[in-house]
DRENFIPA-563491 format. One record per residue: x, y, z of N, C-alpha, C, O in turn; residue number from 1. Coordinates in steps of 0.02 Angstrom, whole numbers. Layout:
REC      nxx      nyy      nzz     caxx     cayy     cazz      cxx      cyy      czz      oxx      oyy      ozz     i
REC        X        Y        Z        X        Y        Z        X        Y        Z        X        Y        Z   NUM
...
//
This chain:
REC      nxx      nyy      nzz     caxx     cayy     cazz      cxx      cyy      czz      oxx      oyy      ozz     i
REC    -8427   -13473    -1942    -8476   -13432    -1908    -8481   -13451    -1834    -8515   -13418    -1794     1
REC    -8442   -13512    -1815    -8464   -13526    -1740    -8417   -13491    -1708    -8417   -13486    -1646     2
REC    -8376   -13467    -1745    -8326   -13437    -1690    -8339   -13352    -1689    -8303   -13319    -1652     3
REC    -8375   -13329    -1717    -8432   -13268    -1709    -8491   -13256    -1658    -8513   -13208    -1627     4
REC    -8507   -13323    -1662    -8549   -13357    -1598    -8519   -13358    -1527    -8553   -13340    -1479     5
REC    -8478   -13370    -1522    -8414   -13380    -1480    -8396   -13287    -1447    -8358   -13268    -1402     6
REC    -8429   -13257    -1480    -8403   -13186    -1461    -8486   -13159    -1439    -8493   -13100    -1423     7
REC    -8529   -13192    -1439    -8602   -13160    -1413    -8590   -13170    -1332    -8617   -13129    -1295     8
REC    -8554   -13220    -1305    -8557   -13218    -1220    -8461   -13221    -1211    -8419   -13251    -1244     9
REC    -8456   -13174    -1148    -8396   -13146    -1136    -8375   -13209    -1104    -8315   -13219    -1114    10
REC    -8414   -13269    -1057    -8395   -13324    -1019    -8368   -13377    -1071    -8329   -13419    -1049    11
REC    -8385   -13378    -1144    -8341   -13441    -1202    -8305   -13404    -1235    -8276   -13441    -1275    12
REC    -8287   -13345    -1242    -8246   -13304    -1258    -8174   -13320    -1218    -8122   -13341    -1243    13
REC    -8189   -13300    -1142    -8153   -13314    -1093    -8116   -13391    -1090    -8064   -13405    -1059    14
REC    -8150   -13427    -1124    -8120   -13495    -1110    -8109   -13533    -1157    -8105   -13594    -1157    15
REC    -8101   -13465    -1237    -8071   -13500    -1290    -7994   -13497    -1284    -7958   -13455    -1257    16
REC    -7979   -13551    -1317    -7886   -13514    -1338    -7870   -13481    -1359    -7908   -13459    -1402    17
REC    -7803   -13445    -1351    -7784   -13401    -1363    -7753   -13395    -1449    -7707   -13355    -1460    18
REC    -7779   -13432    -1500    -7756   -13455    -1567    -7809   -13446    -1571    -7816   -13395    -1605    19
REC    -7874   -13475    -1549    -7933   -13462    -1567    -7965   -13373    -1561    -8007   -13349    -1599    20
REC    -7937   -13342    -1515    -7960   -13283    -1478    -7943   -13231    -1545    -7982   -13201    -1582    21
REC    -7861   -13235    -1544    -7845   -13204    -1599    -7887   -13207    -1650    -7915   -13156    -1672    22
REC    -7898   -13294    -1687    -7916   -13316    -1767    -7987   -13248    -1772    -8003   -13213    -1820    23
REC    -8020   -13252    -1695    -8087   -13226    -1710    -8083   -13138    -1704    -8123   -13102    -1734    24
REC    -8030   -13114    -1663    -8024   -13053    -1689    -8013   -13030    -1724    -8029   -12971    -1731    25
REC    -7976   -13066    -1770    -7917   -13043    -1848    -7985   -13045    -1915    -7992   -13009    -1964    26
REC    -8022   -13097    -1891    -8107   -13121    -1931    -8161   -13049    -1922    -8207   -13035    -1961    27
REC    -8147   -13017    -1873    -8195   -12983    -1841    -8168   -12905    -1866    -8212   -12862    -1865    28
REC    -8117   -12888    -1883    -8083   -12857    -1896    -8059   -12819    -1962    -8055   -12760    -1978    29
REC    -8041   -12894    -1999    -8069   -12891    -2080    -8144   -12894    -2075    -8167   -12855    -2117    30
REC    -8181   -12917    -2050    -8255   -12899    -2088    -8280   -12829    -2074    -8322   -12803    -2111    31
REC    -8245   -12788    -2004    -8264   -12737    -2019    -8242   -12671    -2052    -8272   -12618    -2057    32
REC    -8183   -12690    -2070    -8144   -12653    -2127    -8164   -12675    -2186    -8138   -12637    -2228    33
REC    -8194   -12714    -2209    -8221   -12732    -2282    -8293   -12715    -2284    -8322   -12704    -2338    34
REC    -8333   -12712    -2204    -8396   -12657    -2239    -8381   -12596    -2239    -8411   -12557    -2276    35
REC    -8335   -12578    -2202    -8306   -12500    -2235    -8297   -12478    -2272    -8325   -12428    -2293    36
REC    -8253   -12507    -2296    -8230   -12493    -2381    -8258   -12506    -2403    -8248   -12472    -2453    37
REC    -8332   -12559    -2422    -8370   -12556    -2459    -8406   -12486    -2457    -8411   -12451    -2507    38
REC    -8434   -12466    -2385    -8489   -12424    -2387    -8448   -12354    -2432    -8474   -12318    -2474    39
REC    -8389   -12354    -2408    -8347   -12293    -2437    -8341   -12273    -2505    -8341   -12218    -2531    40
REC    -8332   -12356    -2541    -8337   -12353    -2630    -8422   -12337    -2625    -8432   -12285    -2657    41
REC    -8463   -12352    -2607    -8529   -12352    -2624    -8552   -12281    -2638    -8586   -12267    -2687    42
REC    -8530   -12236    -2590    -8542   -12156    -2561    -8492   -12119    -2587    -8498   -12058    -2580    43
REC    -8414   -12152    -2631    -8391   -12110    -2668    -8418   -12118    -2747    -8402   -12076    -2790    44
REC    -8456   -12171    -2760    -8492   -12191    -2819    -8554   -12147    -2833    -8572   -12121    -2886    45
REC    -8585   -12143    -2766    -8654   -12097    -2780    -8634   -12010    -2772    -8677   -11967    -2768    46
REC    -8585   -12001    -2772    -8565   -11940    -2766    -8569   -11910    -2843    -8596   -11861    -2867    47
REC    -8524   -11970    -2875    -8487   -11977    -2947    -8558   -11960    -2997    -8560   -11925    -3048    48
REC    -8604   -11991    -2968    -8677   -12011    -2984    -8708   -11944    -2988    -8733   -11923    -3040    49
REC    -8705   -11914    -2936    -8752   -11868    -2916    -8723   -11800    -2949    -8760   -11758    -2975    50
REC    -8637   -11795    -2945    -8631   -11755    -3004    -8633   -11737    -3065    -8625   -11682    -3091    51
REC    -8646   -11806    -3096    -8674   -11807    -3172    -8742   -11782    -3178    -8752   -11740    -3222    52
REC    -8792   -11800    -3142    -8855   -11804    -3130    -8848   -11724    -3150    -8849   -11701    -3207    53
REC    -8838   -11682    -3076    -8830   -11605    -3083    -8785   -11580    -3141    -8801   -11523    -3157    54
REC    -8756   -11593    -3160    -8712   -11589    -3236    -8771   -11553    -3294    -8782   -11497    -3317    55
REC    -8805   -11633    -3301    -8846   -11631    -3335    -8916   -11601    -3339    -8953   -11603    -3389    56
REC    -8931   -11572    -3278    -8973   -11546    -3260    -8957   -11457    -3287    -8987   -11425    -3330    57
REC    -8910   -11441    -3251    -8882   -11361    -3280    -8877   -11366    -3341    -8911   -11322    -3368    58
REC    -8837   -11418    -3397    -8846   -11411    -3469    -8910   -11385    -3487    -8914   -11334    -3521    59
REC    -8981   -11428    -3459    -9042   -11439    -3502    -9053   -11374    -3483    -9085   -11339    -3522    60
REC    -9033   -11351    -3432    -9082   -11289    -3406    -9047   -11206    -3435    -9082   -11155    -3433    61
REC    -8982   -11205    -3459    -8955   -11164    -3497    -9007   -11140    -3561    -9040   -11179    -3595    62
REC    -9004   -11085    -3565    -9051   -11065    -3607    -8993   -11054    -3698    -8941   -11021    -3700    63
REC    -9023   -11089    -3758    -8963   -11071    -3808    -8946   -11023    -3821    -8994   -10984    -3814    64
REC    -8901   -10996    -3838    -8875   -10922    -3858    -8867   -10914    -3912    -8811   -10920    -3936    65
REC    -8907   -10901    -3941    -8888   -10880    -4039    -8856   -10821    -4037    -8868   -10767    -4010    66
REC    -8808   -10842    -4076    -8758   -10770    -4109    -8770   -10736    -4145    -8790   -10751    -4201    67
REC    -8763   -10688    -4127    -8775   -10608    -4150    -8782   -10603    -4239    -8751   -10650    -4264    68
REC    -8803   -10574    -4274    -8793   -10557    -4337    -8717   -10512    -4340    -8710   -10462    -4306    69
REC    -8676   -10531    -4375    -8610   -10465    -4376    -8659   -10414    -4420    -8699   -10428    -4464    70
REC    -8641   -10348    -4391    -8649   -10307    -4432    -8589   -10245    -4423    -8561   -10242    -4368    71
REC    -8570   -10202    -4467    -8544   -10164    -4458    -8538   -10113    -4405    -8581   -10069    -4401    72
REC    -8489   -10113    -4365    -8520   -10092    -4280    -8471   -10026    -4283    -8426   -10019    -4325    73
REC    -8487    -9983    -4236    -8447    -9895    -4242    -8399    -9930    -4208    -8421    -9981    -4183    74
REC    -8320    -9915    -4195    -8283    -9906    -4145    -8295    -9918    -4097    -8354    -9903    -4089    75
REC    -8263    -9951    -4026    -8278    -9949    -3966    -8249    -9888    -3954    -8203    -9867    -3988    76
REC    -8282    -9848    -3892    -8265    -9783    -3866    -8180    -9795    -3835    -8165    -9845    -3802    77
REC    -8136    -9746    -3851    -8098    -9762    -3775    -8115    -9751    -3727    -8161    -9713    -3710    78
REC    -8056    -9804    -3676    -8078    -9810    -3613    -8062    -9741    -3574    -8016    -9704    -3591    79
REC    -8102    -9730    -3524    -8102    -9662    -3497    -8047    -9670    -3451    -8059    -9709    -3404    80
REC    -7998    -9647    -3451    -7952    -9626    -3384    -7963    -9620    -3335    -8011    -9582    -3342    81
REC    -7959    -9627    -3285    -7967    -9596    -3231    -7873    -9560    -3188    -7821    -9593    -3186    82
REC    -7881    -9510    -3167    -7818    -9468    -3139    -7809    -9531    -3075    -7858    -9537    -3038    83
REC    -7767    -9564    -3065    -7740    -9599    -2989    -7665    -9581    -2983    -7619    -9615    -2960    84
REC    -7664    -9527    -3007    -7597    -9480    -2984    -7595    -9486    -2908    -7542    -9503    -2881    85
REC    -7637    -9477    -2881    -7635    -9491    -2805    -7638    -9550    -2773    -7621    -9549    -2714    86
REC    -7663    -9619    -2805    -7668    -9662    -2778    -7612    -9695    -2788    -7607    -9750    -2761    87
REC    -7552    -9669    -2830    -7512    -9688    -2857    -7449    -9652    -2806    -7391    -9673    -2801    88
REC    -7461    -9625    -2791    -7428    -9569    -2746    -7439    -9587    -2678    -7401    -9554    -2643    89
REC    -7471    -9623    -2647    -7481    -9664    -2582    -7478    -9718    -2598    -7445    -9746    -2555    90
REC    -7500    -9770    -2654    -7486    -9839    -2611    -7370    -9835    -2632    -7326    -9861    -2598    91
REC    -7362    -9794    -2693    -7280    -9799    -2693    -7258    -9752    -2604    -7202    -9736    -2586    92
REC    -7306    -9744    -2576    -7271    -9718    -2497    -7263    -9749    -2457    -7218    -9743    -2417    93
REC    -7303    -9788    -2457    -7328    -9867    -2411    -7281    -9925    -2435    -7259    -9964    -2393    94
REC    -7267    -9931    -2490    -7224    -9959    -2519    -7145    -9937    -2472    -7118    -9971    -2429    95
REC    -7127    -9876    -2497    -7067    -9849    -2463    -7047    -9846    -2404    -6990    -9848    -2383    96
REC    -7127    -9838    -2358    -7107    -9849    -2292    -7088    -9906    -2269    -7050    -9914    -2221    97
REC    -7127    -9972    -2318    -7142   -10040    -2270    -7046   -10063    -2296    -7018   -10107    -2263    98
REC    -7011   -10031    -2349    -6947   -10050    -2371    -6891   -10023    -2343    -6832   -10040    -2347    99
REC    -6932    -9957    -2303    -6891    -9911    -2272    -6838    -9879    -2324    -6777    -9881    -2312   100
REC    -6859    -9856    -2372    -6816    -9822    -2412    -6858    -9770    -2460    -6918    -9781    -2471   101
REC    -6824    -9712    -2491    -6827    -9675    -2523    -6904    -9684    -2568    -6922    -9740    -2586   102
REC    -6941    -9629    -2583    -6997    -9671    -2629    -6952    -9656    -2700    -6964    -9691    -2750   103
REC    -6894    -9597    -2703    -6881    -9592    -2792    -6824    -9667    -2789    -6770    -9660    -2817   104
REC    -6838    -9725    -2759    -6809    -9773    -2781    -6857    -9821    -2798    -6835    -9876    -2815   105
REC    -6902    -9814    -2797    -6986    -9852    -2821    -7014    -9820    -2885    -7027    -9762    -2903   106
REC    -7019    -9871    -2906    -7083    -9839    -2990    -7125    -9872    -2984    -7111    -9927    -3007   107
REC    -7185    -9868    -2958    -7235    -9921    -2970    -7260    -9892    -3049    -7269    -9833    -3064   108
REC    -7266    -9949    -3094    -7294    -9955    -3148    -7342    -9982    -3170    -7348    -9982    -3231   109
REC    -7387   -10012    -3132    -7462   -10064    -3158    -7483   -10042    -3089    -7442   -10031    -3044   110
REC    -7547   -10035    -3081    -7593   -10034    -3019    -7647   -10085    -3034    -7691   -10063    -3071   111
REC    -7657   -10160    -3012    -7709   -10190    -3024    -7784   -10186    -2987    -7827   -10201    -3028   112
REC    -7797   -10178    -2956    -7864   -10194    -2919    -7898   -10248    -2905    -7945   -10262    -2942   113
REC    -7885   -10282    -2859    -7906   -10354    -2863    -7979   -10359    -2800    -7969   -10334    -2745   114
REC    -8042   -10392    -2814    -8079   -10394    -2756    -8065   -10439    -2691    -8009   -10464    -2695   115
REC    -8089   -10451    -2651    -8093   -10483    -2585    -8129   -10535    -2597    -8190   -10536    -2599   116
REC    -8088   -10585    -2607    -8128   -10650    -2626    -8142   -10694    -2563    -8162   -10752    -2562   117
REC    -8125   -10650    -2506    -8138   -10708    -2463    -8237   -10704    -2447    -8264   -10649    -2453   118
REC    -8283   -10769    -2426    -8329   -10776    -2421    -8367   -10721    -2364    -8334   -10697    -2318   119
REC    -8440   -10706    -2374    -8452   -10637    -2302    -8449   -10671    -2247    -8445   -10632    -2200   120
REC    -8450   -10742    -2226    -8437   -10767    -2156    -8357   -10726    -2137    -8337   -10691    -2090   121
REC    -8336   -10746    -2185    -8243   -10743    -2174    -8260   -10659    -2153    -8259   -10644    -2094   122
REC    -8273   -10614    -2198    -8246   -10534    -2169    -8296   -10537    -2126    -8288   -10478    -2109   123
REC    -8337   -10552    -2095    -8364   -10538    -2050    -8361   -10564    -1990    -8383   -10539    -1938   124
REC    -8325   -10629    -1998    -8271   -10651    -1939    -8223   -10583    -1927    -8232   -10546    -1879   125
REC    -8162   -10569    -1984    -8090   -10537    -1952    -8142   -10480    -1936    -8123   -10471    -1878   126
REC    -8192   -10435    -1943    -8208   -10372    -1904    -8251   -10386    -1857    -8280   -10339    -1830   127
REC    -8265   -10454    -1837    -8270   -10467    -1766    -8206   -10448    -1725    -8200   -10411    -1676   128
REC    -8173   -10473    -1750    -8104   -10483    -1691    -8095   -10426    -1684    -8097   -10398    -1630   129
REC    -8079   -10388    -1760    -8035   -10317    -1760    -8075   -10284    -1699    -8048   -10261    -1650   130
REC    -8163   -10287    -1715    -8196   -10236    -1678    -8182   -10249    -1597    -8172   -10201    -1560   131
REC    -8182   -10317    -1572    -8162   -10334    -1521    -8110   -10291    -1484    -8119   -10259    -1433   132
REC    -8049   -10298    -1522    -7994   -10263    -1482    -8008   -10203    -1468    -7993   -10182    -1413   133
REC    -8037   -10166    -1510    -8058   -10068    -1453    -8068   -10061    -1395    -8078   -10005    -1372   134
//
């Protein structure tokens, strides 16, 4: 510890050796990389902590779901169609153009529909910009 002492005034610092100067930086150095990494396990521990906590919190607070009685149920309806003869008919155009070729060399066969999963900050960032450029 005296050579910790040794680093409170810059004038015995100055007029330690240079074996000594080092010993106390390399000392000073590991100790403050080992409260680091402590504080780091500590705060990835209470994390670990804090998500069980909330874990257990959403369990209790789930309400139980008792299952249904079976009973003899009608048919499900079929599903209603809808005509996308046309939507089918433009995105296979867009298709053809972006391939630059023929559309009777395209079959589109599945049309999925997928939503916009990006967050409303996000689309409301890109139609900043978009709106910008006009």
């Amino acid at each position: 510890m005296q050579l910790l002492d040794n680093f409170k005034h810059a004038e015995t610092f100055a007029q330690m050796p240079i074996g000594e100067r080092v010993q106390a930086t390399l000392y000073v150095i590991l100790l403050g990389m080992s409260i680091t990494f402590v504080a780091l396990v500590l705060i990835w521990g209470l994390t670990i902590l804090l998500s069980k906590v909330v874990q257990l919190i959403e369990k209790k607070s789930q309400p139980a779901v008792m299952p249904a009685p079976k009973t003899a149920s009608a048919p499900a309806p079929a599903a209603v169609e809808k005509d996308d003869s046309e939507l089918v008919a433009v995105i296979t155009a867009a298709i053809a153009a972006s391939m630059n070729t023929s559309m009777h060399n395209i079959v589109v066969t599945n049309i999925v529909r997928t939503g916009d999963g990006a967050p409303v900050w996000g689309r409301l960032g890109r139609s900043d910009v978009m709106n910008s450029r006009l």
